[in-house]
C-alpha positions as CSV (number, residue, x, y, z in Angstrom):
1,X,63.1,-60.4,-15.8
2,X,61.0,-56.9,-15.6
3,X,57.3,-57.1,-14.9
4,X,55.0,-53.9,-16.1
5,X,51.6,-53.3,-14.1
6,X,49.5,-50.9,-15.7
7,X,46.8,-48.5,-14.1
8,X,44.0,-47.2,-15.9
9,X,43.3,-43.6,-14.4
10,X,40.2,-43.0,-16.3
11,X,38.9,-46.0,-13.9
12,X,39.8,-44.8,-10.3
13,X,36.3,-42.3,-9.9
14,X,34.7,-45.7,-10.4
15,X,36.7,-48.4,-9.4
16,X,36.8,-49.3,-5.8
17,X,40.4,-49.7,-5.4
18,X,41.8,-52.4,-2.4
19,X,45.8,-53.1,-2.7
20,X,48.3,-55.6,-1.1
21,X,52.2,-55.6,-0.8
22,X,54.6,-58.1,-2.5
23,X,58.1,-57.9,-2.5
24,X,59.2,-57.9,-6.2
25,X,63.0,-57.5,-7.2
26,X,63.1,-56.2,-10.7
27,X,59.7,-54.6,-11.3
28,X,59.0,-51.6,-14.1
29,X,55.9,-49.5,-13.9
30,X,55.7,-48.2,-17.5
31,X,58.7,-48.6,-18.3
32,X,59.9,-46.6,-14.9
33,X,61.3,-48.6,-12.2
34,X,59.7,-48.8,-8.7
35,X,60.8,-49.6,-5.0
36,X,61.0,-53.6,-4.2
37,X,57.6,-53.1,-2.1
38,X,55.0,-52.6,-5.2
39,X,51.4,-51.6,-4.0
40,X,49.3,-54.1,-6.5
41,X,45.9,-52.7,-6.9
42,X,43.0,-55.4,-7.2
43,X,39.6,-54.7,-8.7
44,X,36.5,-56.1,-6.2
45,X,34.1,-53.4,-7.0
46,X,32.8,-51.1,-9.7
47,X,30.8,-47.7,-9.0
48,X,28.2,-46.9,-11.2
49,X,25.9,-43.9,-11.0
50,X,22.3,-43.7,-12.3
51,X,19.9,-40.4,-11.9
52,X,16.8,-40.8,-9.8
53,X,14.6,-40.2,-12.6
54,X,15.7,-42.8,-14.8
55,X,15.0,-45.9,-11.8
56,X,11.4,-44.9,-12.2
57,X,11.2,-46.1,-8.1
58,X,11.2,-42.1,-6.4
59,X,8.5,-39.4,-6.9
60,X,8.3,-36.6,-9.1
61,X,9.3,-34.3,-6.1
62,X,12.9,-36.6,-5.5
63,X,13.6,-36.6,-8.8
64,X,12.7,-32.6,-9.3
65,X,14.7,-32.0,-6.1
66,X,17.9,-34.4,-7.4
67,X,18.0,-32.0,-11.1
68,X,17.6,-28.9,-9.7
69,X,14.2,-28.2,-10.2
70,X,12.1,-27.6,-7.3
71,X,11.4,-24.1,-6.9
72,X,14.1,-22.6,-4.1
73,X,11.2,-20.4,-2.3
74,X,10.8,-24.2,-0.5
75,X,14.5,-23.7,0.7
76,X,16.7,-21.3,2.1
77,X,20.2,-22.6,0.6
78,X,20.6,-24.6,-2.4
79,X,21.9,-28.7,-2.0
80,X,25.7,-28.2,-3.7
81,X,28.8,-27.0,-3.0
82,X,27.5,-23.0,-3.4
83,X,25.0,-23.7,-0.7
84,X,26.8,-25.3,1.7
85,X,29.7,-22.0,1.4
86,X,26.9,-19.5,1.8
87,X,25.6,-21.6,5.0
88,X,29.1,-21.5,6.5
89,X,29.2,-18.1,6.4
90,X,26.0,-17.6,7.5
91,X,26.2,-20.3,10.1
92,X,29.0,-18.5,11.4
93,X,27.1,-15.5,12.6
94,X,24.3,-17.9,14.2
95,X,25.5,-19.4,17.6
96,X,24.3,-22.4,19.2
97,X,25.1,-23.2,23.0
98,X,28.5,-24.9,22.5
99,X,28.7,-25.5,26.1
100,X,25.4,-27.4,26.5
101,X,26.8,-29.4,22.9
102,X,29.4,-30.5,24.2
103,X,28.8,-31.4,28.0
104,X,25.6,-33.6,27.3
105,X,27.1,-35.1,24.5
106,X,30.4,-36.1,26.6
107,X,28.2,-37.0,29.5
108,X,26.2,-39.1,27.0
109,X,29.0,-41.1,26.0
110,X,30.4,-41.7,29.5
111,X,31.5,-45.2,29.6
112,X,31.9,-46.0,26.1
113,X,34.9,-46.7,24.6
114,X,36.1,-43.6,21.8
115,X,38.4,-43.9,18.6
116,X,40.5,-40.9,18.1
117,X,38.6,-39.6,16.0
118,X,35.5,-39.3,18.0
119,X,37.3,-38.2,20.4
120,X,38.4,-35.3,19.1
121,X,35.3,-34.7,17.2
122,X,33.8,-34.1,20.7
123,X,36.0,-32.2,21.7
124,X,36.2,-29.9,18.8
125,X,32.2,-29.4,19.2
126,X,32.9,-26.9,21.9
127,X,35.0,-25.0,19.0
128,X,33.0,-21.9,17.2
129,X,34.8,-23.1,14.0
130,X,32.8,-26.8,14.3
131,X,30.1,-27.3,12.4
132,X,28.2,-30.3,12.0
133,X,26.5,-32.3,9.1
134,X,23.4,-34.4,10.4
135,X,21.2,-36.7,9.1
136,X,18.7,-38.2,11.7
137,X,16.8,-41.7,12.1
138,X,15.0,-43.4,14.9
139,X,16.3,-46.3,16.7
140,X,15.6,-49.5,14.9
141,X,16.1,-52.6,16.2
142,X,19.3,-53.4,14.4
143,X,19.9,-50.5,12.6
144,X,16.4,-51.5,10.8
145,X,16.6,-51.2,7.2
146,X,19.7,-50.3,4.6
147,X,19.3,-46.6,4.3
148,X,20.1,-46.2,7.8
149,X,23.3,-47.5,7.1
150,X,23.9,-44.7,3.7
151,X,22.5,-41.5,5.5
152,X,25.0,-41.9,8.1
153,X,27.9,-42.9,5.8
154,X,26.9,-39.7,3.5
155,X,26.9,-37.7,6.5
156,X,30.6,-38.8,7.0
157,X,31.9,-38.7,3.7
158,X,30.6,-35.4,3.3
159,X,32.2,-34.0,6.6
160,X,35.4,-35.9,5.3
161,X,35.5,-34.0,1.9
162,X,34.6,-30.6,3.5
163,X,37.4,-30.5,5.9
164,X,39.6,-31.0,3.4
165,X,38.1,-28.2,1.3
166,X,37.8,-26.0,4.4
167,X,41.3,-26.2,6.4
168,X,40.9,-23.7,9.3
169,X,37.1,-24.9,9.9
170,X,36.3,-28.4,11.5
171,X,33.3,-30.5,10.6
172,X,31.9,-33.3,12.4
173,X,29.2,-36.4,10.6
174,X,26.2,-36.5,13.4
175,X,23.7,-39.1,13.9
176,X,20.3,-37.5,15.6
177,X,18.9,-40.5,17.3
178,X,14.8,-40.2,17.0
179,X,15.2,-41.9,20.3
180,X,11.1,-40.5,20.9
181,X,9.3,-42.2,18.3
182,X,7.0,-44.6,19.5
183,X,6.1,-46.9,16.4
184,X,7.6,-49.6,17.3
185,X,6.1,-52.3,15.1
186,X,8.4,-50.4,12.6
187,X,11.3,-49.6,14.9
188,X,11.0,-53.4,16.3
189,X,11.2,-55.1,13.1
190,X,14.3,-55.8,10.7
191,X,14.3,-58.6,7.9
192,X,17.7,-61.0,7.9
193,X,18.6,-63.7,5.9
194,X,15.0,-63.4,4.0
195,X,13.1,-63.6,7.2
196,X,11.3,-61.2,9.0
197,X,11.8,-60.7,12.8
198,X,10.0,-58.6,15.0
199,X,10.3,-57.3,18.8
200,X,6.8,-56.8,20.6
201,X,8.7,-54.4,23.0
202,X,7.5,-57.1,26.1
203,X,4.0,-55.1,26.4
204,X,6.1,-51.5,27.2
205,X,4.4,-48.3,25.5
206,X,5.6,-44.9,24.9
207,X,9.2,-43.5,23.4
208,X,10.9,-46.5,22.1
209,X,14.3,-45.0,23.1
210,X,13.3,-45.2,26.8
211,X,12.1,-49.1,26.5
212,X,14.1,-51.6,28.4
213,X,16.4,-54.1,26.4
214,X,15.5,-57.4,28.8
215,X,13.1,-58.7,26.6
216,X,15.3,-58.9,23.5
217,X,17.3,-61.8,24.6
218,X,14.7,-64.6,22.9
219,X,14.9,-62.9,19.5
220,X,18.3,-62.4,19.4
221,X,19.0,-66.1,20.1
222,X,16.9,-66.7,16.8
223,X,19.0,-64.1,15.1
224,X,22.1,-65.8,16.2
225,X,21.3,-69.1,15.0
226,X,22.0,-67.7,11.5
227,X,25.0,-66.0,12.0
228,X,27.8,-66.6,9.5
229,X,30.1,-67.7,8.0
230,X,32.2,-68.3,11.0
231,X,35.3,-65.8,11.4
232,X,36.1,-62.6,13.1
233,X,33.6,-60.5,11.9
234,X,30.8,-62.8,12.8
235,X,32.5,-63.3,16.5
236,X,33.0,-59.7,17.1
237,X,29.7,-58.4,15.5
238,X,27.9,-60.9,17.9
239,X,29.7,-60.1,20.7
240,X,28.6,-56.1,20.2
241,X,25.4,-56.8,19.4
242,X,25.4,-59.0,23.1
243,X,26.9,-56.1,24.6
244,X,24.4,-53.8,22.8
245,X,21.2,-55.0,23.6
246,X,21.8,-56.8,26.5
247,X,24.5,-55.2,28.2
248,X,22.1,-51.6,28.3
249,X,19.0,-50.6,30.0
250,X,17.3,-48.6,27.3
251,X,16.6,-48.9,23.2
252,X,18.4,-45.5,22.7
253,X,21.6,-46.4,25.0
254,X,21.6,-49.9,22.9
255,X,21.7,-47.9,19.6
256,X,24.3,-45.6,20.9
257,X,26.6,-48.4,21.8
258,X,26.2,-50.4,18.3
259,X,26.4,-47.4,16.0
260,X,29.6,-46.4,17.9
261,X,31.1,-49.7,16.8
262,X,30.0,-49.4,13.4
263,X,30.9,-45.8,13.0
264,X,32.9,-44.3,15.7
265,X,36.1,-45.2,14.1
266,X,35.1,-42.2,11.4
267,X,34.2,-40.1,13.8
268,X,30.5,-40.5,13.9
269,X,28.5,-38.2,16.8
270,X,25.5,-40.1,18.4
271,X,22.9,-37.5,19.7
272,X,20.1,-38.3,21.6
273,X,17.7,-35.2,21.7
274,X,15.9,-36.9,24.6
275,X,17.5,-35.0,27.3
276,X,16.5,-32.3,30.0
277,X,19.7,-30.1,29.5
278,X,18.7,-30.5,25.4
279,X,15.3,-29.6,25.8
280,X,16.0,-26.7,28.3
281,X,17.2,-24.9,25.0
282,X,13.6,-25.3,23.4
283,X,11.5,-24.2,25.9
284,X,10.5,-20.8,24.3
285,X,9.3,-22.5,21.1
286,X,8.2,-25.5,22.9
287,X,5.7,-22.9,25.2
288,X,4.8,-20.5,22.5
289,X,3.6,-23.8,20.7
290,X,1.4,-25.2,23.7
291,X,0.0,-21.5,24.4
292,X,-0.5,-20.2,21.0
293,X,-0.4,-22.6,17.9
294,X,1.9,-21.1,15.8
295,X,3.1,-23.3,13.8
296,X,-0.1,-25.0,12.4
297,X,-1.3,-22.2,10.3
298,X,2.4,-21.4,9.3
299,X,3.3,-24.9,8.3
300,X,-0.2,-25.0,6.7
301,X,0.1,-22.3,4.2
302,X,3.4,-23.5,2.9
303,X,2.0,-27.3,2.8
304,X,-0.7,-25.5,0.2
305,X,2.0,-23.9,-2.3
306,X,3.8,-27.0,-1.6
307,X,0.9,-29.2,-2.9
308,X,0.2,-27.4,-6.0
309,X,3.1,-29.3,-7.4
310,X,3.8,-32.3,-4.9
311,X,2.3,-34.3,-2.7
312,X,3.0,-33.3,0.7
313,X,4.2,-35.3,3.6
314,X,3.5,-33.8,6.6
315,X,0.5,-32.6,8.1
316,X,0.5,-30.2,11.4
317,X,-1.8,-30.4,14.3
318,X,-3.6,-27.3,16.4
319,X,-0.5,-28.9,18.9
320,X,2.8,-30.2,17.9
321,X,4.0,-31.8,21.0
322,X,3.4,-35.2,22.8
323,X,3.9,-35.6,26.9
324,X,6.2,-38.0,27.9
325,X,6.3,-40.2,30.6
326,X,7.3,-43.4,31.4
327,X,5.1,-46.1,29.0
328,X,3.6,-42.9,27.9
329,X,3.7,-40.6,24.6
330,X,0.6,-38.8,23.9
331,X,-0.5,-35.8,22.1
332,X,-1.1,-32.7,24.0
333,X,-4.6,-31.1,23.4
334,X,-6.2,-27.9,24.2
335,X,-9.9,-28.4,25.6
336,X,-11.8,-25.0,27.3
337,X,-9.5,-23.7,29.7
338,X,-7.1,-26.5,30.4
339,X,-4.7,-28.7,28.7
340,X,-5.7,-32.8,28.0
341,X,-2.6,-35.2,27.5
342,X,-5.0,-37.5,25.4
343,X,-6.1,-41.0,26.5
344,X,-4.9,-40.6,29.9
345,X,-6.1,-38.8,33.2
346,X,-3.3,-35.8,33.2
347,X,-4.6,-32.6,32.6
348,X,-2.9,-29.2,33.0
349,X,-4.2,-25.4,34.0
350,X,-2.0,-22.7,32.5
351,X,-0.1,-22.2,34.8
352,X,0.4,-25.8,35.8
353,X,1.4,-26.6,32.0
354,X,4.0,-24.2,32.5
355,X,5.7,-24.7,35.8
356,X,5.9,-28.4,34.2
357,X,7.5,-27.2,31.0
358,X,10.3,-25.2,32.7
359,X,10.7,-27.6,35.5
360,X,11.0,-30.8,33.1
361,X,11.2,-29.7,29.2
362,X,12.7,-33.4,29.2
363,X,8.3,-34.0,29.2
364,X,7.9,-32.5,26.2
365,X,8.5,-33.8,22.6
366,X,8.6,-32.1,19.7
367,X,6.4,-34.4,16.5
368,X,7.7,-33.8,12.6
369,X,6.7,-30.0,12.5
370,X,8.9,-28.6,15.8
371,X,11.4,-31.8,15.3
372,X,14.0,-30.2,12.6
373,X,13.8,-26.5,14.4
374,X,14.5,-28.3,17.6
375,X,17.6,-30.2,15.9
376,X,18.9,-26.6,14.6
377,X,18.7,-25.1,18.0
378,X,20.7,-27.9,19.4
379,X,23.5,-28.4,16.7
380,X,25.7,-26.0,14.2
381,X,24.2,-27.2,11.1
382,X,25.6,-26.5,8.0
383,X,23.9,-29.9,5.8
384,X,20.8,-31.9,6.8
385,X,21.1,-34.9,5.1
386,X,17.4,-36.8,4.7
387,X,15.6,-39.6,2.4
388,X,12.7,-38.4,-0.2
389,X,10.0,-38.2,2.7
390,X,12.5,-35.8,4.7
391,X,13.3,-33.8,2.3
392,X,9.7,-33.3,1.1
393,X,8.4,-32.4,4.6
394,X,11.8,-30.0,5.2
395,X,10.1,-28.0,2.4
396,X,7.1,-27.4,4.3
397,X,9.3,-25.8,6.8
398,X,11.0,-22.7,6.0
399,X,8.5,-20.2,6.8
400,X,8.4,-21.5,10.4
401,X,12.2,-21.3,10.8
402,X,12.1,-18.1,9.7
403,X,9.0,-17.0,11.9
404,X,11.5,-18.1,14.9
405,X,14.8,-16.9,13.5
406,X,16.1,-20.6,13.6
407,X,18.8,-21.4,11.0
408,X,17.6,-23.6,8.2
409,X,20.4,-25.4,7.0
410,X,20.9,-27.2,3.2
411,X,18.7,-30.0,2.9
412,X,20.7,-32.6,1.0
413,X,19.2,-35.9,-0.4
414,X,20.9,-39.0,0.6
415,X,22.3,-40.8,-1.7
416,X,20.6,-44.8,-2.4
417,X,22.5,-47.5,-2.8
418,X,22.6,-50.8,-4.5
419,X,24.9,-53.5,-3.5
420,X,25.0,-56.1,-6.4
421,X,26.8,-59.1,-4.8
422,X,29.4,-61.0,-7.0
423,X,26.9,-64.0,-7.5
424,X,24.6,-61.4,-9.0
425,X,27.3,-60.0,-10.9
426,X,28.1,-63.0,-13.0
427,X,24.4,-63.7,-13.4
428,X,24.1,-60.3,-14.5
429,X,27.0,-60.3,-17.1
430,X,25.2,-64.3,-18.4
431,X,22.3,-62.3,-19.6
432,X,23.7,-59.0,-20.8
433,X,21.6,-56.9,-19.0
434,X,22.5,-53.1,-17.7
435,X,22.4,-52.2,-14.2
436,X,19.8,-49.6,-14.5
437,X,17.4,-52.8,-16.0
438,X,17.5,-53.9,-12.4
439,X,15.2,-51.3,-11.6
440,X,12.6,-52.3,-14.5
441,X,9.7,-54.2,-12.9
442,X,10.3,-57.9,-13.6
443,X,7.4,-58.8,-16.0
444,X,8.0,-56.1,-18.1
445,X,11.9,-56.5,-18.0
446,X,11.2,-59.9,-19.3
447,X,9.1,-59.1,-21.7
448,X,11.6,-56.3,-23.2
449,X,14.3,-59.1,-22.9
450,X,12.6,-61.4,-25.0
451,X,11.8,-59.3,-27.8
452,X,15.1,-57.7,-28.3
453,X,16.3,-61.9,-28.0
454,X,13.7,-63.0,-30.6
455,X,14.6,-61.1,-33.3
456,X,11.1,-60.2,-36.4
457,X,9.8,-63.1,-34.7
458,X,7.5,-62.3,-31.8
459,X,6.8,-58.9,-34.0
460,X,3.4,-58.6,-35.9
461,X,3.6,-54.9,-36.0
462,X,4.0,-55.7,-40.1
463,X,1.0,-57.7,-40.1
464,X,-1.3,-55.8,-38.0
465,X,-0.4,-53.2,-39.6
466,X,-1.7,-54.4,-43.1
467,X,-4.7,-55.5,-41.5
468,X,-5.7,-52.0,-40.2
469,X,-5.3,-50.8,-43.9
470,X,-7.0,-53.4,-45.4
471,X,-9.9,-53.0,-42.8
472,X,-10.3,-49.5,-43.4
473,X,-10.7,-49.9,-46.9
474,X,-13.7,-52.6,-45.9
475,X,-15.0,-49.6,-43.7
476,X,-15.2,-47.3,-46.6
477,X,-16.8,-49.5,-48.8
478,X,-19.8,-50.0,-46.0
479,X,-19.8,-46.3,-45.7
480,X,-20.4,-46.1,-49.2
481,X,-23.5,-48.6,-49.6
482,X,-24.8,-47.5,-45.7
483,X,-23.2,-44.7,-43.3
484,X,-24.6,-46.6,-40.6
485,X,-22.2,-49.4,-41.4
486,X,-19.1,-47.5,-40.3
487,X,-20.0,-47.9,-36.4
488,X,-20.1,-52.0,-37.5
489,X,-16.9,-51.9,-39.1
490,X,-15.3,-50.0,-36.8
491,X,-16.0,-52.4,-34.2
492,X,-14.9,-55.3,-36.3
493,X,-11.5,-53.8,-36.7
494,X,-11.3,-53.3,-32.9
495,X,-12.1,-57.0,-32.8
496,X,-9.5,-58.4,-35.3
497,X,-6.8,-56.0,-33.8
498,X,-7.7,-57.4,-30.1
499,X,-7.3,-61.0,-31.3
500,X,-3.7,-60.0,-32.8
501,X,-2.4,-58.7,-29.8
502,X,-3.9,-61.7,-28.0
503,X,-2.3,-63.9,-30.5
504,X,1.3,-61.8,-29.9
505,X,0.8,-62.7,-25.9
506,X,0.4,-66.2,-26.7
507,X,3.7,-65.8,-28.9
508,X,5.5,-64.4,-26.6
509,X,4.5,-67.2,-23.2
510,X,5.7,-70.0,-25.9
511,X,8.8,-67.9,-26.5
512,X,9.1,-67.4,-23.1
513,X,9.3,-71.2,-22.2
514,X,11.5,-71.9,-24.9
515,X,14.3,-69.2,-23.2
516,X,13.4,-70.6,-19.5
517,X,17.3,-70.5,-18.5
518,X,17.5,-66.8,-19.5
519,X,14.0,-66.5,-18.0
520,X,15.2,-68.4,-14.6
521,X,18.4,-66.2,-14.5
522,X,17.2,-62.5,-15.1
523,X,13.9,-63.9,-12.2
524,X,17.0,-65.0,-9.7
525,X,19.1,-61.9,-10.5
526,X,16.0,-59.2,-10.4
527,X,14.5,-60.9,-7.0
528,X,18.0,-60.9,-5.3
529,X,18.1,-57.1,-6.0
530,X,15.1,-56.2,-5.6
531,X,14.0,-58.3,-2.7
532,X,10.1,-58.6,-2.1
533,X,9.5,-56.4,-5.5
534,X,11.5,-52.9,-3.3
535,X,14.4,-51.6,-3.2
536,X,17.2,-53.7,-1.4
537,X,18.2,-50.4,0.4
538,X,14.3,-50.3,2.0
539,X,14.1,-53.9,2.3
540,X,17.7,-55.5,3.8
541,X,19.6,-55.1,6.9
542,X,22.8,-54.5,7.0
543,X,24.1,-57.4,9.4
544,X,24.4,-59.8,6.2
545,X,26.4,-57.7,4.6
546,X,28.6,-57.6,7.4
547,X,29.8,-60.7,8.3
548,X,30.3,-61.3,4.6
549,X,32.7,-57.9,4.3
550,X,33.0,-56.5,7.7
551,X,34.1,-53.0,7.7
552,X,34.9,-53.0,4.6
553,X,31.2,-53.1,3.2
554,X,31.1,-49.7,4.8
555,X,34.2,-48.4,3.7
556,X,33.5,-49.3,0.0
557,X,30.4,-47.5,-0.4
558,X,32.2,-44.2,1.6
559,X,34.3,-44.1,-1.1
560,X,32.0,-44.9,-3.9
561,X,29.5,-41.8,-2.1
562,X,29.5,-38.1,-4.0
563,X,28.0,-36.4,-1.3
564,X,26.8,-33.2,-3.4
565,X,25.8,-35.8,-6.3
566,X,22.2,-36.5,-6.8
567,X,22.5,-39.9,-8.3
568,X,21.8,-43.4,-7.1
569,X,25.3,-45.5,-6.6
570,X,24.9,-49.0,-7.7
571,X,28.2,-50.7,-5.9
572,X,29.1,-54.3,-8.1
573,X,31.7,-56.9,-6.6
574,X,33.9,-58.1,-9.4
């Protein structure tokens, strides 16, 4: 008996394919025959691809920069396959200090265990024909949110697509840990499961990189106790997470160790700028900043042109550095002749402030002005890869770059995400609703639902209609016995019309009650995407998602990612 299994081509750019082997002894594939071990291709998920603009959830200046239409005096190279060739070749002709790349980056990953891949990424950084494609985040507790899970995977598929398109250069997917940031009621808090949990950081202040881990233990024995379901995934993720948190010292270290479990196996770089030999290579910007200011009145001017057509995001200070210490992360000040590390006792004289900057840069830290320069003095950029709030304040940046003769590399937005769970699937499909109405706020989604369900019914547009025409006539009659009548009638009209559209809204509640299953299901399915009215991507972590899929939640939506595609990616189980 011959067996035919057909394959839809058309499908595979948005079908994310999985396959298994059987044995099979008389098997046809269109009428061809094929070898006894048939590769049977199974359909979990669908890709689908919606522009920024039409969600209605990302400002005018993401959906402008997704289409093309921000003006490119904000940017030196444009965010598609053209600019990322001309930065290449420019890129080429703009060293970075492989030597320092490569040593404190293998020194930083002394101990940990490396996939191949890594491995050799590493080792290729010392190579004049590596470049790297970053994207950058701080060091959540957990990964934090979503989105830290997509930038990185972009930056990965996007390295994976150019090495193929670029066979005698190498490119390497880099994560830039903001290991300096020292917000930690947002790096300290991640939401799992529907609940919120949050690290007070056991009292310490300052860069929540540095922090010590010890205090973690209580939370994560919470975090634990929802684990599941039981398998490998859950065992092993546990296990790292153990290992993470509790087995290092610092926040930063922690971070290093969990990403590389999550990512090293493609390859992923960890970077942590917080280092003396990193921050030796900044010292000229770093002491032309503390002596003479440039880049507030630079970064100023551009913020202006910026702002006649956006809102900007980032606002520069007389100062663009913070002193760090242990428990300590404070703005640097100028006051009379010396210069104040603010709400503490250190102060500095010239020449003190000096000799401390070339004798420990590792003090120093750049804020969001000097941050991207200092990234692009460390690393071979060719493709920064940032959310809407990065890429806005990258635009404020140029002009400074160029002031220093730093390259500015292509500034890509990352691509958002929705996962759509197959539970939400099938609720989906029981209403008939598109994917891009998950992104309609819910009152209004209902309300749209319910009229195209109800048929002329809930519709007086007829009636009122009518009405309006037989009013005016009334209001030209008044006119025509007393002028002063038409401000009377007028406001009659106004009346009658408010009462039928008050009428319409009671209509539609007692329509409303009598579709309360479709009602319930399109509440459940817009609440499960959309958890706490926001995006799932700014909302979720990804740790449920994990021991549901494992690696292969990541390794779907790699696939599913066009790198130098603006669009959001909705990824549907099936």
């Amino acid at each position: 008996m011959s067996r035919q299994f057909y394959i839809f081509p058309a499908l595979t750019a948005q079908i994310g394919w999985r396959y298994t082997h059987i044995s099979c002894s008389s098997c046809t594939f269109q009428d061809r025959p094929v070898s006894s071990q048939l590769q049977i291709y199974h359909l979990p998920h669908v890709f689908s691809y919606i522009s920024y603009r039409g969600t209605g959830r990302f400002s005018k200046l993401v959906s402008d920069y997704s289409e093309g239409k921000v003006d490119s005096k904000f940017y030196a190279y444009s965010p598609d396959p053209q600019g990322i060739a001309d930065a290449i070749a420019s890129r080429s002709v703009t060293p970075v200090n492989r030597q320092v790349l490569h040593d404190t980056i293998s020194r930083q990953y002394e101990g940990l265990e490396l996939s191949e891949r890594l491995a050799a990424n590493i080792t290729a950084l010392a190579a004049s024909t590596t470049f790297t494609i970053t994207t950058a985040h701080q060091p959540n507790l957990m990964t934090g949110y979503l989105y830290f899970v997509h930038k990185i995977l972009h930056a990965i598929k996007l390295a994976d697509e150019l090495n193929a398109q670029y066979p005698g250069k190498h490119f390497v997917p880099v994560y830039y840990m903001g290991s300096e940031d020292a917000d930690l009621d947002e790096l300290g808090t991640f939401r799992f499961r529907g609940d919120q949990y949050r690290w007070d950081g056991g009292g310490q202040k300052g860069a929540v990189g540095r922090m010590d881990t010890a205090s973690l233990r209580k939370l994560l024995d919470e975090v634990f106790r929802f684990f599941g379901p039981p398998g490998p995934d859950a065992d092993a993720l546990k296990e790292v997470i153990q290992k993470a948190y509790l087995g290092h010292k610092t926040v930063g270290a922690a971070t290093r160790y969990l990403v590389n479990f999550l990512f090293g196996r493609y390859g992923l770089v960890v970077l942590d700028p917080d280092d003396a030999a990193f921050k030796a290579l900044y010292v000229p910007v770093m002491e032309d900043e503390l002596l003479n200011g440039i880049a507030h009145n630079i970064i100023t001017e551009q913020t202006a042109r910026l702002n006649e057509s956006y809102q900007a995001q980032m606002f520069p200070r007389p100062i663009n550095l913070f002193y760090l210490e242990s428990q300590l992360r404070e703005r640097i000040e100028k006051q009379g002749d010396k210069w104040q590390v603010l709400n503490t006792s250190i102060s500095f004289t010239k020449d003190e402030l000096l000799a401390e900057l070339h004798a420990h840069p590792e003090r120093f830290s750049p804020n969001v002005a000097l941050r991207g320069m200092f990234q692009e003095t460390i690393l071979p950029d060719v493709a920064f890869i940032g959310g809407g709030a990065e890429v806005a304040y990258w635009l404020q940046l140029l002009p400074l770059f160029r002031h220093y003769g730093v390259f500015y590399p292509p500034v890509l937005l990352r691509q958002s995400v929705l996962w759509v769970p197959a539970d939400m699937a099938r609720l989906r499909n029981s209403v008939s609703l598109d994917l891009v109405d998950m992104f309609t706020p819910l009152q209004e989604l209902l309300k749209q639902y319910i009229l195209a369900h109800s048929g002329d019914t809930l519709s007086l547009k007829p009636e009122i209609e009518k009405m309006e025409a037989l009013m005016q006539r009334f209001a030209d009659r008044a006119a025509e016995v007393d002028a002063t009548l038409k401000s009377a009638a007028a406001a009659a009209s106004q009346k009658m019309r408010n009462q039928a559209v008050a009428l319409q809204k009671k209509m539609l509640r007692a329509q409303k009650r009598k579709m309360n299953v479709q009602v319930d299901r399109i509440t459940r399915l817009w609440e499960g995407l959309n958890p706490n009215g926001n995006l799932q991507e700014r909302t979720d972590n990804f740790l449920e998602y994990y021991l549901e899929h494992g690696h292969n939640f990541f390794d779907v939506i790699l696939q599913a990612i066009k790198p130098l595609t603006t669009e959001f990616l909705i990824v549907e189980e099936k």
